[in-house]
N, C-alpha and C positions, 0 to 999 in steps of 0.2 A: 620396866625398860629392858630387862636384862633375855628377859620372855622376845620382844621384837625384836632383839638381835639374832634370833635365832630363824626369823621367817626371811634373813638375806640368804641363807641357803638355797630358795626358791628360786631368787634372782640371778642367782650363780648361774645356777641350770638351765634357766631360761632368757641369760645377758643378752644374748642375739633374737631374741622373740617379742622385745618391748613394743613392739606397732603393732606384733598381733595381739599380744597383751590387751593392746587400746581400743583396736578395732572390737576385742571381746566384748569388752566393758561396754562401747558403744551399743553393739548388739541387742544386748541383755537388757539396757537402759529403752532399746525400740522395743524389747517386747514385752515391757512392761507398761509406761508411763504412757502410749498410745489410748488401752484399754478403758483407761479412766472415762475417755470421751466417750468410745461404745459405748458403755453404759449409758449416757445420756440421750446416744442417737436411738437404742432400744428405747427409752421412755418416749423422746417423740414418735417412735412408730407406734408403739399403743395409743398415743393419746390420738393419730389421726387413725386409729383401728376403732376406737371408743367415739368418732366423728363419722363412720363409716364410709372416709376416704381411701379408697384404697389404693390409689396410683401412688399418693404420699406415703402410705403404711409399706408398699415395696420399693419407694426411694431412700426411706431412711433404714427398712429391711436391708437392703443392698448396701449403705453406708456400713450399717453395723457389722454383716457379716464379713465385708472386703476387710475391716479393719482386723478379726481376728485371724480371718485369712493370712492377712500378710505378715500377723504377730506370730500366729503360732505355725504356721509351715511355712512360708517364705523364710522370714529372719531366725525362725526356729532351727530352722535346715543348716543352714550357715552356722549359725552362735553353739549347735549341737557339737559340728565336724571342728572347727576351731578349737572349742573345747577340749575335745579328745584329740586332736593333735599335740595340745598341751600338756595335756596329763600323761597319756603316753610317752612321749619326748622326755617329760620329769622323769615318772614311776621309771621309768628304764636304764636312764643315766645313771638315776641314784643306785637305784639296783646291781647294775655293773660294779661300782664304786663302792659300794657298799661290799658285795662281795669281795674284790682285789683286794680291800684293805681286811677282812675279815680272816682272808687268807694269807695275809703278813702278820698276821697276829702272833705273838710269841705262846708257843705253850704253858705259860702261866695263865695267858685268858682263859683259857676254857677250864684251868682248876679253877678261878677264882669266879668265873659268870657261869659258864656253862653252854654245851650247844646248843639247848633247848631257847636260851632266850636270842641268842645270837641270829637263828632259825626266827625268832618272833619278830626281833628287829629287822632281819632282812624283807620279813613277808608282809607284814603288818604293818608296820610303824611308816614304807612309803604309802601306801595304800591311800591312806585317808588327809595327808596334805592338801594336794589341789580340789580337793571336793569342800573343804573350807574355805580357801579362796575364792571360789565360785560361787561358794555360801553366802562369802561378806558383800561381792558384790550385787549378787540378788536383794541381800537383806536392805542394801543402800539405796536400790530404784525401788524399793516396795517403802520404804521412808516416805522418798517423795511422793507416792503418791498417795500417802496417806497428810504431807504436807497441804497437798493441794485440795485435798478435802475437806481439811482443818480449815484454810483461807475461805474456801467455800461453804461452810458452814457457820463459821463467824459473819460471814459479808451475810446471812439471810436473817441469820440473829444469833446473839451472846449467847441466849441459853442452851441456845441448840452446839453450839462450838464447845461452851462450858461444860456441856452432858458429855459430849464426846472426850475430853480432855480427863475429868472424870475415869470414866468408862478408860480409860487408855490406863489410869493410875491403878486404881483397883486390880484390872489383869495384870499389870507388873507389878504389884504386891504379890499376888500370889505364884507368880511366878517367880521373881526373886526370891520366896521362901522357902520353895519346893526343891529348886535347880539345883543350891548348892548340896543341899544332903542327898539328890540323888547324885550329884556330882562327888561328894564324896565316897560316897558307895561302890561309885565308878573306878575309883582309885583302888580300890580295894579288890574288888574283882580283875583290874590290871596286874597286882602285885601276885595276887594269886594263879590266871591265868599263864603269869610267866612262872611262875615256880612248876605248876602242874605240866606245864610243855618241858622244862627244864628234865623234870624228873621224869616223865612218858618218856623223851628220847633217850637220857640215858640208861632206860631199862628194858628197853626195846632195844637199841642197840647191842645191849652186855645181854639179852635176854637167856644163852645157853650158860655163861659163866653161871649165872644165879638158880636156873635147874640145877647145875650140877653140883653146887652148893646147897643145893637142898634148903635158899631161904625166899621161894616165891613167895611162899603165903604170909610172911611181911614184907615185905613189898607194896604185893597188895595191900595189908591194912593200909600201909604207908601214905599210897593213893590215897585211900578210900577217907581219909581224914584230909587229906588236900580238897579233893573232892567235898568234903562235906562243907568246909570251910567255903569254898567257890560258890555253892551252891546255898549258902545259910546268906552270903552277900544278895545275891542272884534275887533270892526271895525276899529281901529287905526291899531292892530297888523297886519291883515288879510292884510291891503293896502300895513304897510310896508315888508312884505311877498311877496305879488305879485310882486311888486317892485323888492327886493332883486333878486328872481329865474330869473324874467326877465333879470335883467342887468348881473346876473352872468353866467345864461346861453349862451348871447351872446358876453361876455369877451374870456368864456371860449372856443367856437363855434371858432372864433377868430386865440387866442393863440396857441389852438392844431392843427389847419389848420396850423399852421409856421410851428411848430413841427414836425409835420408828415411831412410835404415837405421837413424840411431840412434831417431828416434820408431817407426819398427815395432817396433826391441827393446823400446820404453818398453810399446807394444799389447802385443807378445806377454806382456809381463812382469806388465802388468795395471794398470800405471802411469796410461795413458791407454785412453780406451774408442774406437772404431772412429771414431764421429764428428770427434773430436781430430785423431785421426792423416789422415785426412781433409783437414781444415781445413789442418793443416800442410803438408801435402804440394801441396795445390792453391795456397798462398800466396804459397810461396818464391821464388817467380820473380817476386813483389811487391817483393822488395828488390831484387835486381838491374835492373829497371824502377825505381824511383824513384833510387838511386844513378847508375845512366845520367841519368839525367834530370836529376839534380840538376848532373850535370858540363856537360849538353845545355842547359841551363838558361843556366849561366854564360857560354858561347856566344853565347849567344843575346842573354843581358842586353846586354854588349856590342855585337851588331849593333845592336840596337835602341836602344841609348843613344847610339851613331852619326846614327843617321835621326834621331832626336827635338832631337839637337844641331844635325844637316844644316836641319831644318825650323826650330827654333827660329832659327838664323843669319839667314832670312829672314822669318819670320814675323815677331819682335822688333827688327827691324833691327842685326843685332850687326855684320853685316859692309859693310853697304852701306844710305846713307839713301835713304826716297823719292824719286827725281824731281820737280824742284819745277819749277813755271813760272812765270810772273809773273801777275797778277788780271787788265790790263787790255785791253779789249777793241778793237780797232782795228776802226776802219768808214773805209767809201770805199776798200781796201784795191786800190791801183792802183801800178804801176812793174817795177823788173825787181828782181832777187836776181843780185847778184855777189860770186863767189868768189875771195878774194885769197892770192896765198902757195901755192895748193895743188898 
């Protein structure tokens, strides 16, 4: 709960934008849930191409095409620009803000954080908010229509809905087993990447103090053990990656071979008509796409409820107060400045 408190940030920034907010989501909802039916209208143009009707085969041709026409460049066009009006409008406010407060910071911050993460937060940690946003609400119209395939597959018969349902558990098994240890691996090349940015700025910065000390070359080892650490993470995630796609793509290779066999028995049998069988078969890899996603999703929640935590700390001052100085203005300002003790 403590985690969702932190995505009202969003809505701070974007308080005056809730209708386009809406229109978004609307958008996004036409250019997805429409396509379900193309696929159907493509199965009746084969079946009067396999009748060798052709006036029919270029009526329901023309249906199917108009529809993805109007999905993916009519309301594509719109839902793209809306988008990035969004994101831009955030990534920038926050950015601003981000800076002003970075720069009321008290010079204790940066002994105790450093520039280098301060730099990672400003740059990074906006970045990737509204592309999760935009995430959840993709992930939620590819739900439904994998809902209405579910209805549609049960109403032709049990087993065929039951295989699907199946097929849906199996990929989220192995996706829930994968995600969180790549996700924690993820953490870990976080905690590092900011250490390694921490340490590159501040010795790029001081880079002639430390020539003239005569101590580059630890330093460098310094890095090169940052670095080794960054990159021993790097190569844990990338293995269990390989891994993952491998074994879920041959689950899934698999499952959907039952799948489509048992809806062709249901065609041959007269159960379903060409178009159905169709539909079905062009879908199924609609679940395993949203089921990945849903695991990709919760990933991600977490990065992101990171950065918005990261920004919030200094946006709201949770960790560190303004800088304050005193109102009054001195004139005639003549003499010297001595340093005692130091």
């Amino acid at each position: 709960m403590k985690k969702l408190n932190y995505f009202k940030l969003i809505f701070k920034y974007l308080n005056k934008d809730k209708f386009k907010i809406f229109i978004y989501i609307l958008l996004v909802l036409s250019t997805h849930v429409p396509v379900l039916s193309a696929v159907y209208f493509w199965g009746k143009a084969l079946e009067y191409l396999l009748q060798n009707n052709l006036n029919m085969f270029l009526f329901y041709l023309l249906i199917w095409i108009g529809i993805y026409i109007m999905c993916y460049t009519v309301l594509q066009f719109f839902k793209d620009k809306l988008y990035n009006y969004l994101e831009i409008k955030f990534t920038k406010n926050v950015s601003i803000d981000l800076y002003n407060k970075i720069d009321k910071l008290p010079a204790i911050a940066f002994e105790e954080i450093g520039v280098g993460e301060f730099i990672n937060r400003l740059h990074n940690d906006t970045d990737r908010v509204m592309s999760l946003l935009s995430q959840l609400i993709r992930l939620a119209c590819k739900s439904l229509v994998i809902v209405a395939m579910l209805v549609i597959a049960f109403k032709v018969s049990w087993i065929l809905g039951l295989e699907i349902v199946i097929f849906s558990f199996v990929m989220g098994f192995i996706s829930s087993y994968f995600f969180p240890k790549i996700k924690k691996t993820q953490e870990h090349i976080k905690e590092e990447s900011d250490a390694y940015v921490k340490k590159a700025t501040e010795n790029i910065t001081g880079i002639r103090e430390i020539k003239a000390l005569g101590i580059k070359h630890i330093i460098e080892s310094d890095i090169k053990n940052v670095l080794d650490e960054l990159f021993k993470h790097e190569k844990h995630i990338r293995n269990y990656e390989t891994i993952y796609y491998a074994l879920n793509n041959l689950i899934y290779f698999i499952l959907n071979a039952v799948i489509v066999y048992t809806a062709a028995k249901f065609f041959v049998d007269g159960k379903i008509v060409y178009a159905m069988f169709t539909m079905i078969e062009s879908y199924i890899w609609r679940v395993d796409e949203v089921v990945e996603s849903i695991s990709d999703f919760g990933v991600n929640f977490n990065k992101v409820a990171v950065s918005l935590k990261r920004i919030d700390e200094l946006v709201n001052n949770r960790i560190y107060d303004d800088e304050k100085f005193g109102d009054k203005e001195l004139k005639k300002t003549k003499g010297y400045i001595e340093f005692k003790d130091i």
